[in-house]
Biopython code that builds the backbone (N, CA, C, O; Angstrom):
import numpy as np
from Bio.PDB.StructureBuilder import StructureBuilder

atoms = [
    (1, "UNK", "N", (57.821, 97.600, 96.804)),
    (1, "UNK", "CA", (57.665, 96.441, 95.937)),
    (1, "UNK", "C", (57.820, 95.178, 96.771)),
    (1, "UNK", "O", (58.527, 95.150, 97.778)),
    (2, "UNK", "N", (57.116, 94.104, 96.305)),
    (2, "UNK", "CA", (56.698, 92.612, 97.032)),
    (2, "UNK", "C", (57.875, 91.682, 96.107)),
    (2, "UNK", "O", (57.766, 91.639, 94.882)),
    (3, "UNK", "N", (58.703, 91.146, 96.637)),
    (3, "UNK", "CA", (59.145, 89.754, 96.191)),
    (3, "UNK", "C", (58.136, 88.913, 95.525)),
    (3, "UNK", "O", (57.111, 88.535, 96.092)),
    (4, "UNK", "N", (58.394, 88.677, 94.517)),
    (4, "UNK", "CA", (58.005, 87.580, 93.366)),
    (4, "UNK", "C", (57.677, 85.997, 94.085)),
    (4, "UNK", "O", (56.665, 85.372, 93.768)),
    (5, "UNK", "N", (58.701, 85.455, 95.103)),
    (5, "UNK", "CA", (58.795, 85.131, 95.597)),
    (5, "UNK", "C", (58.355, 84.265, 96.748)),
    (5, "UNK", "O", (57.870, 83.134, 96.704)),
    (6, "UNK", "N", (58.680, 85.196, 98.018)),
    (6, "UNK", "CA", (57.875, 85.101, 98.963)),
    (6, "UNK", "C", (57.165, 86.168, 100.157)),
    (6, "UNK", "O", (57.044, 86.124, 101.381)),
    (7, "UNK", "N", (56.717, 87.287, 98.904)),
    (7, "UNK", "CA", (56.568, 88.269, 99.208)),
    (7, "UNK", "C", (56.651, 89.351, 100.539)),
    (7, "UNK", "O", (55.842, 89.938, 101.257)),
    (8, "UNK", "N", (58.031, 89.248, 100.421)),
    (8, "UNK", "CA", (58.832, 89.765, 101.370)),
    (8, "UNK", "C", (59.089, 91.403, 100.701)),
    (8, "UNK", "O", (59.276, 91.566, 99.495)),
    (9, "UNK", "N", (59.067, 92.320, 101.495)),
    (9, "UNK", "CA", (59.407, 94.089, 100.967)),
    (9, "UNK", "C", (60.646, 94.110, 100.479)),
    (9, "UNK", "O", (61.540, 93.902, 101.300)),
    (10, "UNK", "N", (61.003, 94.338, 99.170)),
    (10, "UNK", "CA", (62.208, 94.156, 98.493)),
    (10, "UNK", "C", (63.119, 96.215, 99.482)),
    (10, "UNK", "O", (62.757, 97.308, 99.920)),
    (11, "UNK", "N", (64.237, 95.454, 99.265)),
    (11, "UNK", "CA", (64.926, 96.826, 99.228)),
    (11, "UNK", "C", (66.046, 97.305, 98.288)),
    (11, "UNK", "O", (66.738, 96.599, 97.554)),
    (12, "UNK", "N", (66.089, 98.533, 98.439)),
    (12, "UNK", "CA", (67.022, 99.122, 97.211)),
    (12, "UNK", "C", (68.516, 98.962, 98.021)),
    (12, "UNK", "O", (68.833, 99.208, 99.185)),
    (13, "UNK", "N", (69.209, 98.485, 96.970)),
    (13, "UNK", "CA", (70.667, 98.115, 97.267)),
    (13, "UNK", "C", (71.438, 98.608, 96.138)),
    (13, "UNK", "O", (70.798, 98.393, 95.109)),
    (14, "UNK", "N", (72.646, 99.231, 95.883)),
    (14, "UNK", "CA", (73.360, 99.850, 94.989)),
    (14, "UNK", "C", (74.175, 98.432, 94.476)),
    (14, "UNK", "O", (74.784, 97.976, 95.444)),
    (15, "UNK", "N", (74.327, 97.790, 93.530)),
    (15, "UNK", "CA", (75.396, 96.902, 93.249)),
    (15, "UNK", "C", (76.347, 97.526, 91.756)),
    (15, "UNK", "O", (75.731, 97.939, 90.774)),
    (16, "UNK", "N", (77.159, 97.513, 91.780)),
    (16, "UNK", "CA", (78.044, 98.068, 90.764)),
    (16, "UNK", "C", (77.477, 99.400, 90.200)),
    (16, "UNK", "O", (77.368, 99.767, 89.030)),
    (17, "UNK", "N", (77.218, 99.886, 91.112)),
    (17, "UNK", "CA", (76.710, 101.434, 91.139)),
    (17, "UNK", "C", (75.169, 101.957, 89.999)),
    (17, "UNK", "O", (74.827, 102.905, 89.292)),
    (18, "UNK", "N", (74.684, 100.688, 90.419)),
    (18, "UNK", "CA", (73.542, 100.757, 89.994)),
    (18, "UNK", "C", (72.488, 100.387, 91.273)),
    (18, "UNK", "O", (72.688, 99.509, 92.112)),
    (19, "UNK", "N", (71.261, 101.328, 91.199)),
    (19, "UNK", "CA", (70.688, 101.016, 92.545)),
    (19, "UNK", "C", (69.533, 99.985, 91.758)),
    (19, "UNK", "O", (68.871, 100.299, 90.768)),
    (20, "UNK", "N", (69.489, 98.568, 92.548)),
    (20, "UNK", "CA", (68.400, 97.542, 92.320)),
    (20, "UNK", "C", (68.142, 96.910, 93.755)),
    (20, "UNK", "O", (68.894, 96.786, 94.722)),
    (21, "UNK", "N", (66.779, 96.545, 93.548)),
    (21, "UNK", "CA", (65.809, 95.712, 94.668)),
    (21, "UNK", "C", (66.463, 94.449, 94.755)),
    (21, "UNK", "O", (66.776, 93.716, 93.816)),
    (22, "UNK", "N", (66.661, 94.244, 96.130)),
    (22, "UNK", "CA", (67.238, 93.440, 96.718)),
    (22, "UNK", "C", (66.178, 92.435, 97.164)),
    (22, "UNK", "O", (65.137, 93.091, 97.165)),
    (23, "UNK", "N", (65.841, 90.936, 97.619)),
    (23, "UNK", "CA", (64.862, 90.378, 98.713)),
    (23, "UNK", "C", (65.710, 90.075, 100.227)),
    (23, "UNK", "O", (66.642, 89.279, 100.119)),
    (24, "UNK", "N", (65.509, 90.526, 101.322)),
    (24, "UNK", "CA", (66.226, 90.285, 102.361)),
    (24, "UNK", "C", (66.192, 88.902, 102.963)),
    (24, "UNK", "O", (66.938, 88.284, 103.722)),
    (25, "UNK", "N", (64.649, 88.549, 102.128)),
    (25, "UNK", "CA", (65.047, 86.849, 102.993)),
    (25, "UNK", "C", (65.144, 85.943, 101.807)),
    (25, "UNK", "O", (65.339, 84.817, 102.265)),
    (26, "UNK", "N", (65.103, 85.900, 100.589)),
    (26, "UNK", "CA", (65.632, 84.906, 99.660)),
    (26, "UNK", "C", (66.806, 85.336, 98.819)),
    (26, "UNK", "O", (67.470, 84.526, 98.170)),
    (27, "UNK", "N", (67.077, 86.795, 98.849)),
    (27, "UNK", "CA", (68.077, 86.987, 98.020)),
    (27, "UNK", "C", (68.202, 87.294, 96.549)),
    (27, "UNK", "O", (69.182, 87.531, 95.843)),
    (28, "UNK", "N", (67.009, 87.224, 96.324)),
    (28, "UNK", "CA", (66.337, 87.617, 94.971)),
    (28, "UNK", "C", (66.524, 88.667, 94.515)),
    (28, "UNK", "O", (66.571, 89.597, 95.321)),
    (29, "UNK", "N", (66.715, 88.985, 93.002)),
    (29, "UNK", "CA", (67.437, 90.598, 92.278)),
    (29, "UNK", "C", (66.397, 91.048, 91.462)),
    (29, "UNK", "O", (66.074, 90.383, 90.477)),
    (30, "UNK", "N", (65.876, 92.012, 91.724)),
    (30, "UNK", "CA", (64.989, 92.967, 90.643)),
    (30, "UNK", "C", (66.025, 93.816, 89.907)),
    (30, "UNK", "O", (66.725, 94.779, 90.219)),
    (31, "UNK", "N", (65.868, 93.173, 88.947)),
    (31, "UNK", "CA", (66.666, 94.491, 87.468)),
    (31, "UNK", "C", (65.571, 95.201, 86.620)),
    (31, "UNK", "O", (65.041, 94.560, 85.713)),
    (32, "UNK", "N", (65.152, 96.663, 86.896)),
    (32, "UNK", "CA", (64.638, 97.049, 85.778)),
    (32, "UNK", "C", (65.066, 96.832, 84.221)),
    (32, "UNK", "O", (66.085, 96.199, 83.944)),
    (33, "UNK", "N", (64.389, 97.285, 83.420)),
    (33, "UNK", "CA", (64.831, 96.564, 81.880)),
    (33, "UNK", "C", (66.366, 97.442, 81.865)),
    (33, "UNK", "O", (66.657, 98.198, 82.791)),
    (34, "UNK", "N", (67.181, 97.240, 80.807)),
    (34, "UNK", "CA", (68.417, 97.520, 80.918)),
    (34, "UNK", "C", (69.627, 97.524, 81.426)),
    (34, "UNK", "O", (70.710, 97.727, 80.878)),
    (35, "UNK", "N", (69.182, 97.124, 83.253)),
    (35, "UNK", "CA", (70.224, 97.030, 84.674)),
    (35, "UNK", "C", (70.654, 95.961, 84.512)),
    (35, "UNK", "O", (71.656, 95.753, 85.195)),
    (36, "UNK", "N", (70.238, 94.872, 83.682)),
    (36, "UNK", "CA", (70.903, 93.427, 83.979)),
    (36, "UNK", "C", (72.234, 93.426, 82.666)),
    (36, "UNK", "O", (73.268, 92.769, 82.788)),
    (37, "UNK", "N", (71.893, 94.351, 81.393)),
    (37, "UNK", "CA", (72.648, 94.297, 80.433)),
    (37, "UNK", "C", (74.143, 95.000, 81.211)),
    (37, "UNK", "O", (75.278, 94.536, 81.102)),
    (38, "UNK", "N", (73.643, 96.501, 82.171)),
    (38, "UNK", "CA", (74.515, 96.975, 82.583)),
    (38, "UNK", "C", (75.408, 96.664, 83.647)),
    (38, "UNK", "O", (76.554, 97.111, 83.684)),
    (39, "UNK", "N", (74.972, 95.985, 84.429)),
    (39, "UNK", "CA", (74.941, 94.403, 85.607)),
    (39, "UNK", "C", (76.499, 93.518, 84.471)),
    (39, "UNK", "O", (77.725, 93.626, 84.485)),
    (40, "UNK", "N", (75.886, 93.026, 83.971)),
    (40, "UNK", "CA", (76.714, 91.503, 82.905)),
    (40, "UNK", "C", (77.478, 92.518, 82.194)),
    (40, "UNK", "O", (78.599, 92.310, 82.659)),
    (41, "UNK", "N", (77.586, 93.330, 81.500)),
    (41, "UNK", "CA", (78.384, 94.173, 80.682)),
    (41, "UNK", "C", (77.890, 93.487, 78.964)),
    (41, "UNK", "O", (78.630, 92.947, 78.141)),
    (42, "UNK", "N", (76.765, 93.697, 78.891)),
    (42, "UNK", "CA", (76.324, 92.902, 77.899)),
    (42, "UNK", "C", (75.717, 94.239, 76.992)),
    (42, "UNK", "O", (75.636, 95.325, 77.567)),
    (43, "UNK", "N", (75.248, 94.099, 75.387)),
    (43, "UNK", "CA", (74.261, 94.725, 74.693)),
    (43, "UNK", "C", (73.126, 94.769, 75.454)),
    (43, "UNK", "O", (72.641, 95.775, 75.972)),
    (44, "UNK", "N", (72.806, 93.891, 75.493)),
    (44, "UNK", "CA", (71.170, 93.419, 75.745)),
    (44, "UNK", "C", (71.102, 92.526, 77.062)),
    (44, "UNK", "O", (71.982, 91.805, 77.531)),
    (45, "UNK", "N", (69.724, 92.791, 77.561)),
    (45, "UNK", "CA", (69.489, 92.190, 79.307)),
    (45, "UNK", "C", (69.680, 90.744, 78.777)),
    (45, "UNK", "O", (70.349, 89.953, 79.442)),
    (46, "UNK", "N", (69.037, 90.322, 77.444)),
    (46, "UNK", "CA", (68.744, 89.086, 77.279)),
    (46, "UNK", "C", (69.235, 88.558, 75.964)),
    (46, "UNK", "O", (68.562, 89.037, 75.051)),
    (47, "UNK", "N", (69.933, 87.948, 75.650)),
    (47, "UNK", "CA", (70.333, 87.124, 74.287)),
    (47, "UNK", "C", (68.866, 86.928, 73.428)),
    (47, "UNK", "O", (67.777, 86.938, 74.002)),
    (48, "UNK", "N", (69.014, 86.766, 72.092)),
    (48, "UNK", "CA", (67.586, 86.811, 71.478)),
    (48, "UNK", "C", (66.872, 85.648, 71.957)),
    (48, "UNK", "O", (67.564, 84.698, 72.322)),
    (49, "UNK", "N", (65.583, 85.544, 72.024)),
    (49, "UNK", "CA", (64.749, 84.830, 72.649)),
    (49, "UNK", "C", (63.885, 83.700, 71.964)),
    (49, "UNK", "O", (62.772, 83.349, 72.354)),
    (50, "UNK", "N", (64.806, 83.008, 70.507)),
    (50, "UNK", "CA", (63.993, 82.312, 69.819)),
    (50, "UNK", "C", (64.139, 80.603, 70.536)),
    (50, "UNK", "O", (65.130, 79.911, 70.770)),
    (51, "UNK", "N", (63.194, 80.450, 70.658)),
    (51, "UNK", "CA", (63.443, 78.670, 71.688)),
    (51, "UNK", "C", (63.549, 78.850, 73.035)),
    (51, "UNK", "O", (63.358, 77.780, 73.615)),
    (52, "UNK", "N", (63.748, 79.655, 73.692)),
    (52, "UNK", "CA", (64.227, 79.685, 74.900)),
    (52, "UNK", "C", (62.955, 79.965, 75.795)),
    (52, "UNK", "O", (63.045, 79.616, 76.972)),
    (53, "UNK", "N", (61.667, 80.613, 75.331)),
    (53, "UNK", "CA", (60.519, 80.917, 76.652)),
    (53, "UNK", "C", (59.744, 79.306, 77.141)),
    (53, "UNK", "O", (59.673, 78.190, 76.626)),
    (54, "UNK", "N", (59.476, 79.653, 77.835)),
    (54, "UNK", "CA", (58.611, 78.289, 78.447)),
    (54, "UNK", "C", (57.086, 78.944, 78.451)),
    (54, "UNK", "O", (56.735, 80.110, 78.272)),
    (55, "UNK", "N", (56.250, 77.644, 78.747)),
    (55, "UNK", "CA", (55.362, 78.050, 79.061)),
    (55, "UNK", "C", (54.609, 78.148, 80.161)),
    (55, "UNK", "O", (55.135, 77.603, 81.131)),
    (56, "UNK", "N", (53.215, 78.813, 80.436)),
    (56, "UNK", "CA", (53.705, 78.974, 82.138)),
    (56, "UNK", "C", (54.141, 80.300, 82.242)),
    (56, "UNK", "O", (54.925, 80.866, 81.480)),
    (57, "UNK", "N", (53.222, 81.064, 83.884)),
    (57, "UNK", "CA", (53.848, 82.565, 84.180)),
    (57, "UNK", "C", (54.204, 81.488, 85.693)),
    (57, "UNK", "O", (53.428, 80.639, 86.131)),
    (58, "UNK", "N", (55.407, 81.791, 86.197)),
    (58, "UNK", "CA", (55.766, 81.588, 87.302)),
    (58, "UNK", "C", (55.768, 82.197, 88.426)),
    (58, "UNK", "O", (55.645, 81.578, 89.483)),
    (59, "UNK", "N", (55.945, 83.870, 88.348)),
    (59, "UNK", "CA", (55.991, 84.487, 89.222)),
    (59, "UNK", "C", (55.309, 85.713, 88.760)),
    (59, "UNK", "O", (54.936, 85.669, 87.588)),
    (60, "UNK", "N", (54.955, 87.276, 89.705)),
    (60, "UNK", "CA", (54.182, 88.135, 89.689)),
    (60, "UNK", "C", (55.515, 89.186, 89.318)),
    (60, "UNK", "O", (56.632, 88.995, 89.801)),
    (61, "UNK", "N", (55.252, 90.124, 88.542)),
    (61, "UNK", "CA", (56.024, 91.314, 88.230)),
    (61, "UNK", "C", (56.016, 92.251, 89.733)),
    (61, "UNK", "O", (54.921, 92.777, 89.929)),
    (62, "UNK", "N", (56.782, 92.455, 90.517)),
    (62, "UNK", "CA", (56.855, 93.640, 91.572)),
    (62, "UNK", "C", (56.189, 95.032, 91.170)),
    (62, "UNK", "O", (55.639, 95.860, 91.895)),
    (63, "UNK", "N", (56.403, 95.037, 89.811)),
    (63, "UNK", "CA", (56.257, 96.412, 89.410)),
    (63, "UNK", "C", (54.696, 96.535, 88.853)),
    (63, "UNK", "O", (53.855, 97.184, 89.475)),
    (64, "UNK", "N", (54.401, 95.834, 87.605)),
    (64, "UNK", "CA", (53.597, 96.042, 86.879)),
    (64, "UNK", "C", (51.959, 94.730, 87.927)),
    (64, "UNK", "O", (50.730, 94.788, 87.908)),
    (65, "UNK", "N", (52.563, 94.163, 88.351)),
    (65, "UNK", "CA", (51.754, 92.960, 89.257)),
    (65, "UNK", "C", (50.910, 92.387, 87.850)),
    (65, "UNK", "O", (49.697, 92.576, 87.755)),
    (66, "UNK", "N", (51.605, 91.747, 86.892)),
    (66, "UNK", "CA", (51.129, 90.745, 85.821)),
    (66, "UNK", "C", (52.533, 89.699, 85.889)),
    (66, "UNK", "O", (53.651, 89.839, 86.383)),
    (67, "UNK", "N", (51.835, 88.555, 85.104)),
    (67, "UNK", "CA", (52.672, 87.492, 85.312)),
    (67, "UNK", "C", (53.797, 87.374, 84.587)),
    (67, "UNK", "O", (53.571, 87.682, 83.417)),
    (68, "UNK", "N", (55.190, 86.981, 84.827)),
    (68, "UNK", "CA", (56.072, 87.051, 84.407)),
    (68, "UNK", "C", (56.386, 86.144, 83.209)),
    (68, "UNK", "O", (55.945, 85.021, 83.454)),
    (69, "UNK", "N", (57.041, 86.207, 81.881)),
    (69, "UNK", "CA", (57.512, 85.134, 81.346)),
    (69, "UNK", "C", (58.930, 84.395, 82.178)),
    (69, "UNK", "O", (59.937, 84.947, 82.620)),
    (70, "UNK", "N", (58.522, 82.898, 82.173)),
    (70, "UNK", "CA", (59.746, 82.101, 82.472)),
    (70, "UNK", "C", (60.782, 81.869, 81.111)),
    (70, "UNK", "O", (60.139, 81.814, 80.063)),
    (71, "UNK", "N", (62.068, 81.745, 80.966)),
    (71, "UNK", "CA", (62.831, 81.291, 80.208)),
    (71, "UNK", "C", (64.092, 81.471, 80.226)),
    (71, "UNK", "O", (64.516, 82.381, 80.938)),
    (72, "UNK", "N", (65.141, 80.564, 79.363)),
    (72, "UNK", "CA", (66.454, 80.364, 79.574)),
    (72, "UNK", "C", (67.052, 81.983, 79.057)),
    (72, "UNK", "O", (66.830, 82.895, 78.261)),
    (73, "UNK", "N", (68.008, 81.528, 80.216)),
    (73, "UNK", "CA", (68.976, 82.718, 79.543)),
    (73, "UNK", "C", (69.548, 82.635, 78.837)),
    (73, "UNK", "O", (69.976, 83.779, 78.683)),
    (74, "UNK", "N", (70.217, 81.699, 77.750)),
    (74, "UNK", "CA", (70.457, 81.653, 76.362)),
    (74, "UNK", "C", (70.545, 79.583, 76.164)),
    (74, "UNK", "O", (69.938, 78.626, 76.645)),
    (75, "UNK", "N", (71.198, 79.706, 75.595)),
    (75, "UNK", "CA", (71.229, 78.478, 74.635)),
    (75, "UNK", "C", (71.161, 77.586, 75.291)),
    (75, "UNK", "O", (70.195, 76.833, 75.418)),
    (76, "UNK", "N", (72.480, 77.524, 75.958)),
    (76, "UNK", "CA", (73.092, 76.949, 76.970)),
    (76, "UNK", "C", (72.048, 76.034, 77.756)),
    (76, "UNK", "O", (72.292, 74.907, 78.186)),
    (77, "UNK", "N", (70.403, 76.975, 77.904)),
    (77, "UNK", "CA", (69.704, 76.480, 78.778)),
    (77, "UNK", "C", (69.700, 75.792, 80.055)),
    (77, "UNK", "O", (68.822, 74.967, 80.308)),
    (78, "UNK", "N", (71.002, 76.196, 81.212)),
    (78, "UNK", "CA", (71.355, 75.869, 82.301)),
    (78, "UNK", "C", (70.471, 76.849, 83.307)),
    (78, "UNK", "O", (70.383, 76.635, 84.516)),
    (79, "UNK", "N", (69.873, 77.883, 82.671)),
    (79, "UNK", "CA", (69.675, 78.854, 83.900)),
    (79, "UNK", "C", (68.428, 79.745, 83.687)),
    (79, "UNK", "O", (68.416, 80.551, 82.758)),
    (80, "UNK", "N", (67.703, 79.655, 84.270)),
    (80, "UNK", "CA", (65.901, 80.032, 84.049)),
    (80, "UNK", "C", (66.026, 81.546, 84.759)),
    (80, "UNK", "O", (66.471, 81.860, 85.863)),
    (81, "UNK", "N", (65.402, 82.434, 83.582)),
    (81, "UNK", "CA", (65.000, 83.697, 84.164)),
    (81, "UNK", "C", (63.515, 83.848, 84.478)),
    (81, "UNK", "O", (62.831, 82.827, 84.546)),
    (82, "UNK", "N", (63.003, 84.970, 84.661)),
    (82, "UNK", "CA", (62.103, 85.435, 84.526)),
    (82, "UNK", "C", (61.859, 87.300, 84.387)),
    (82, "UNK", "O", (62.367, 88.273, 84.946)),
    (83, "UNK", "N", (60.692, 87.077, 83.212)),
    (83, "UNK", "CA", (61.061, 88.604, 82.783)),
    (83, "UNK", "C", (59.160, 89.225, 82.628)),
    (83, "UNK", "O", (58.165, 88.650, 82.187)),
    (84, "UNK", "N", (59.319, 90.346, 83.110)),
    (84, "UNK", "CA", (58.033, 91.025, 82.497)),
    (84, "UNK", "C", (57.707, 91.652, 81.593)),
    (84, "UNK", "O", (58.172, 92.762, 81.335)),
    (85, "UNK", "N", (56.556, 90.869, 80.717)),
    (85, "UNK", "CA", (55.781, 91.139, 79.481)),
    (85, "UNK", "C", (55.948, 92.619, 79.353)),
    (85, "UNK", "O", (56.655, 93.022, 78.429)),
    (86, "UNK", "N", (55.257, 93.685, 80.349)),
    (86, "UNK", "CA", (55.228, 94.723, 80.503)),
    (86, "UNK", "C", (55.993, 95.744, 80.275)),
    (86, "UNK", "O", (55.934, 96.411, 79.241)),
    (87, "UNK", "N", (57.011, 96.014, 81.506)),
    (87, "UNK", "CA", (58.036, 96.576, 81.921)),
    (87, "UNK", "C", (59.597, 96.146, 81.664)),
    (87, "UNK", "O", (60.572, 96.842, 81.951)),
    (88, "UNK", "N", (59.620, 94.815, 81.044)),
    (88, "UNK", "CA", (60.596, 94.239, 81.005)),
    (88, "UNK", "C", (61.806, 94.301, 81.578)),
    (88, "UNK", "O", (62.935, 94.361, 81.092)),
    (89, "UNK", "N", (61.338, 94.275, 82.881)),
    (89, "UNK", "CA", (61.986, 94.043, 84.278)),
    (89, "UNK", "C", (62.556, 92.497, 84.482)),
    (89, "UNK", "O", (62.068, 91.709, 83.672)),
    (90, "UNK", "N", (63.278, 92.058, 85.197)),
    (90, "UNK", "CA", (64.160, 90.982, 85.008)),
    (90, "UNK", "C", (64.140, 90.040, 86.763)),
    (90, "UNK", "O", (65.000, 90.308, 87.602)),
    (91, "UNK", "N", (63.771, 89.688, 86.853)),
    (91, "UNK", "CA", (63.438, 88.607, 88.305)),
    (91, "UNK", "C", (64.638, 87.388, 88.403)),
    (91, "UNK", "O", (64.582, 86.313, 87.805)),
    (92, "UNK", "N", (65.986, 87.937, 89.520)),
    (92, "UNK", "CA", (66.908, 86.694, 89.383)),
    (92, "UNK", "C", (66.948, 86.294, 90.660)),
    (92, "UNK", "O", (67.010, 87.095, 91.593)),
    (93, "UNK", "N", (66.920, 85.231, 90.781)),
    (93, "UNK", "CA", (66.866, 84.377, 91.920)),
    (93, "UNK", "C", (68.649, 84.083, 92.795)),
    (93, "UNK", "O", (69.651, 83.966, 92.090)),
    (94, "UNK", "N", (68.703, 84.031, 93.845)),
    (94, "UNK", "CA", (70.053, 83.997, 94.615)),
    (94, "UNK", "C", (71.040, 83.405, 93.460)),
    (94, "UNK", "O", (70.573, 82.865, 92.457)),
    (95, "UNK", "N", (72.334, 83.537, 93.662)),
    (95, "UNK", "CA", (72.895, 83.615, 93.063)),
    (95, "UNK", "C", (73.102, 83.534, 91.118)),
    (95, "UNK", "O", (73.955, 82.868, 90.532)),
    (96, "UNK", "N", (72.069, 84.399, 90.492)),
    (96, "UNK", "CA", (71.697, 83.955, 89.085)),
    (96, "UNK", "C", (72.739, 85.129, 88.339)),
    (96, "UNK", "O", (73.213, 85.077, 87.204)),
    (97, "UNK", "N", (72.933, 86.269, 89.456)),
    (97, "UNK", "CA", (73.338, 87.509, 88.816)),
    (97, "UNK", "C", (74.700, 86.832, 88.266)),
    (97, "UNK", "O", (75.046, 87.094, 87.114)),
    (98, "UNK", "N", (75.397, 86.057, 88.984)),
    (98, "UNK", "CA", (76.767, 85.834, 88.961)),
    (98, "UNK", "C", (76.748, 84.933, 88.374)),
    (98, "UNK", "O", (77.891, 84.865, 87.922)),
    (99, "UNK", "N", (76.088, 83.935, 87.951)),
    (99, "UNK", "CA", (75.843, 82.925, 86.924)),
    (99, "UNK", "C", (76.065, 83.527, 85.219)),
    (99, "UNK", "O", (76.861, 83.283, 84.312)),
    (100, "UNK", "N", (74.967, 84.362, 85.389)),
    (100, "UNK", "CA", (75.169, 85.221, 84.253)),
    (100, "UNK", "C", (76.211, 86.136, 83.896)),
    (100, "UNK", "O", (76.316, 86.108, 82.670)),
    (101, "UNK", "N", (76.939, 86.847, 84.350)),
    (101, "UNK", "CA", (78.194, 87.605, 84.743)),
    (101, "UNK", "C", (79.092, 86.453, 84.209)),
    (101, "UNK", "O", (79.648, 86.473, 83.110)),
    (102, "UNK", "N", (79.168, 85.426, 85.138)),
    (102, "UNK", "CA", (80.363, 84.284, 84.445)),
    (102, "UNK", "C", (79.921, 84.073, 82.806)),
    (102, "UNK", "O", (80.729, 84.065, 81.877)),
    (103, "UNK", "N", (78.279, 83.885, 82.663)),
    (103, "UNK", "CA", (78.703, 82.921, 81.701)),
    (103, "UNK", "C", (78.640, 84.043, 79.794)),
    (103, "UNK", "O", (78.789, 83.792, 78.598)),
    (104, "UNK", "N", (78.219, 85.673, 80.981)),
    (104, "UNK", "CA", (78.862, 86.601, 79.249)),
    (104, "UNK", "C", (80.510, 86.949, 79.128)),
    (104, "UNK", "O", (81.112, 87.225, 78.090)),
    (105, "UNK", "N", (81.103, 86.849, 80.593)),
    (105, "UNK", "CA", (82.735, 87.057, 80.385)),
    (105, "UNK", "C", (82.674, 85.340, 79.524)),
    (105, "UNK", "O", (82.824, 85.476, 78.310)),
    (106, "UNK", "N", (82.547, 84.329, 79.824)),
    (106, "UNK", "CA", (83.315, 83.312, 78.552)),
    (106, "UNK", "C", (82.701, 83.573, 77.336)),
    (106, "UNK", "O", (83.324, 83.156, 76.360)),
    (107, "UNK", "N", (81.638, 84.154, 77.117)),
    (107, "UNK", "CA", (80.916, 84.323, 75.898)),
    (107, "UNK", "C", (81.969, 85.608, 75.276)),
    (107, "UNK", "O", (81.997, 85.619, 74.046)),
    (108, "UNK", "N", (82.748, 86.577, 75.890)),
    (108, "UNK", "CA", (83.535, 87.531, 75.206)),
    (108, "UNK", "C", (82.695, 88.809, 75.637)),
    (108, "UNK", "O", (83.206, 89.886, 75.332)),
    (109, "UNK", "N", (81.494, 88.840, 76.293)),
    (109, "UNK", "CA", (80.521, 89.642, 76.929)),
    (109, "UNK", "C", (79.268, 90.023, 75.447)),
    (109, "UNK", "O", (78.270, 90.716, 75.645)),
]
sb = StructureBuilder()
sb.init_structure("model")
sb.init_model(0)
sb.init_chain("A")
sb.init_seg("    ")
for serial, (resi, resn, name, xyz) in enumerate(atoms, 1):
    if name == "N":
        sb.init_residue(resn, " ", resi, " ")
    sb.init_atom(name, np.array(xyz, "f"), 0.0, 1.0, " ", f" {name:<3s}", serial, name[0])
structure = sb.get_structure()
């Protein structure tokens, strides 16, 4: 799989004992659908999605190679994901994993 990115060969990296695609030169996180809920300790990869998509595909799916939806990760609207239509695979950019992680522990997860 190609980085979204700057299509750099992603690699598989185990993080909290889940194995996900790593980018070696931007740092970028491929979560298949579900890994990011299990990632954050959350229900769901994504809080419901009413208001929050943009418009605009920003980046290429690694997996499915169609364009990604851009949009906030919840209300808050501090922090832009990107997710595929398709596969609903999850595209986080250097440090987003831990953004999110912080901000479902204050949410109560």
């Amino acid at each position: 799989m190609k980085c979204p990115r700057d299509d750099s060969t992603l690699l598989t990296i185990t993080k909290s004992g889940l194995e996900v695609e790593s980018c070696p030169t931007c740092s970028g996180l491929w979560c298949d659908a579900n890994e990011l809920a299990r990632l954050a300790g959350t229900a769901d990869d994504l809080p419901p999605t009413e208001n929050l998509r943009l418009d605009g595909l920003k980046a290429t799916c690694p997996v499915c190679e169609v364009g990604m939806n851009r949009r906030y990760y919840s209300q808050a609207r501090h922090l832009l994901v990107d997710r595929c239509p398709q596969c609903r695979g999850i595209w986080l950019d250097e440090h987003e994993l831990a953004d999110i992680v912080k901000h479902a522990h204050d949410l109560g997860g």
